[in-house]
N, C-alpha and C positions, 0 to 999 in steps of 0.2 A: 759748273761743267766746263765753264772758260778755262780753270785755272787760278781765280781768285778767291779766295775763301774768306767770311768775314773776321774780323781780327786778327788774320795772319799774315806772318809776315812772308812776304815774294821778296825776287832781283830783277832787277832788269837794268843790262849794263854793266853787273856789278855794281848797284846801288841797289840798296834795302829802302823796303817801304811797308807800309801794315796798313791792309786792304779796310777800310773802315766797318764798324761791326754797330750796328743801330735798327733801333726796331722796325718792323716792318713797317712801311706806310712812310717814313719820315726820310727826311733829305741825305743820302750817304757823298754830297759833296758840295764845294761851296762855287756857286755862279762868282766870277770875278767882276766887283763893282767897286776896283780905289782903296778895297780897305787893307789894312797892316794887318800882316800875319807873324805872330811870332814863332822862331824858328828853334825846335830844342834838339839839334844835331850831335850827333854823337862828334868825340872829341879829336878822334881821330877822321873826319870826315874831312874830304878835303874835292869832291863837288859835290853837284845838287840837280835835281833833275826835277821836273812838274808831273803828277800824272792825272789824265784828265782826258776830255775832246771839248771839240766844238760840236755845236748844233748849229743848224739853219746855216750849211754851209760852213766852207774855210775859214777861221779868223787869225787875224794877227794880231800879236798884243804885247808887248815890254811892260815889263818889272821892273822894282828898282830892290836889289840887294842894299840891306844896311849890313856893314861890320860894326864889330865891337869899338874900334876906334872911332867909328863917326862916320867914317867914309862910304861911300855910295858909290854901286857898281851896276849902270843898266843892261838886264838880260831879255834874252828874245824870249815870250811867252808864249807863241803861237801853237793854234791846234789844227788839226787836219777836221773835217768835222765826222763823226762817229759813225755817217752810215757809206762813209767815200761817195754821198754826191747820191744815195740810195744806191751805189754800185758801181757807178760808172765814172769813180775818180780815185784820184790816186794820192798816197800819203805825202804829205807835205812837211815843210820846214823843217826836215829833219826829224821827224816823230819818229819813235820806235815805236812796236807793235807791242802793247805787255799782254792784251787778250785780245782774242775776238772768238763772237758769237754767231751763227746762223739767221739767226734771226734776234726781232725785238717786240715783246711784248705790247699788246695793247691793251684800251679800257675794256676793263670786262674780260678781261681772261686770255683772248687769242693770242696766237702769235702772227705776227707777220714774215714773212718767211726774205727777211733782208739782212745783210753780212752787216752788225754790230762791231767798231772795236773799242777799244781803251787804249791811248798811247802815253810818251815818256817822251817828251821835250829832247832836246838837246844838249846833253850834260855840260854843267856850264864849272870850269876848274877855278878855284881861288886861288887868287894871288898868295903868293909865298907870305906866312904869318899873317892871314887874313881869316877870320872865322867870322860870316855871316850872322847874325841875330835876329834878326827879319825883313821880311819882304813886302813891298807897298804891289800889291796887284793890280793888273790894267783897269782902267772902267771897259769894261762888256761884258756883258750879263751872258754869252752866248760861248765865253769860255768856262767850263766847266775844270774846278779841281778837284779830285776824289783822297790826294794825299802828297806827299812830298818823299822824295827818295834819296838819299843820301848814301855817301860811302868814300 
């Protein structure tokens, strides 16, 4: 009802990304704790965007781009966190809004009737003849990725 549907592909920004599509019950994104992610961007992409939130509050957090040559480029990971403070804050670091929702679900069925969103990083442009390969993620468990957008 946000707007994201599972397996499809959105924009935001003008960068493309495909909403993750996984069974019900199991995890549709990855907590950020240090590890490398390898990055299979189209050929013509030339930035790169996170999407994702925080929980338990705002967090900040840097990545580190690897290119194909070797080189290493640190970008700002930070997320605003997904309920804005349960309402009463405001998007940070740059986030773009790709969803939001009314509310958020609870155990057992309910809903709670608080503003949910999904944001989009700060698109971060590569350097001239630089094509990313992958990306070492912050340690914080409290930033969430749901996908990676490119274009």
């Amino acid at each position: 009802a946000a707007g994201l549907v599972a397996g499809q592909t959105s924009t935001v920004d003008g960068l493309s990304f495909t909403w993750p599509h996984v069974p019900n019950g199991e995890p549709d994104n990855v907590p950020a704790d240090g590890q490398r992610l390898d990055l299979a961007l189209p050929g013509s992409a030339t930035r790169i965007s996170f999407v994702g939130a925080a929980i338990n509050g705002d967090h900040e957090g840097k990545a580190t781009l690897v290119y194909a040559d070797g080189s290493t480029e640190v970008i700002d990971l930070s997320f605003s966190d997904w309920t804005l403070g349960g309402g009463g804050g405001s998007v940070k670091y740059g986030n773009l809004v790709v969803a939001k929702s009314a509310y958020r679900n609870q155990p057992g069925g309910g809903k709670e009737p608080v503003a949910t969103h999904i944001f989009a990083t700060r698109p971060v442009t590569f350097p001239a003849g630089k094509r990313p390969v992958s990306v070492t993620l912050p340690e914080n468990t409290n930033l969430h990725i749901f996908a990676v957008a490119a274009g």
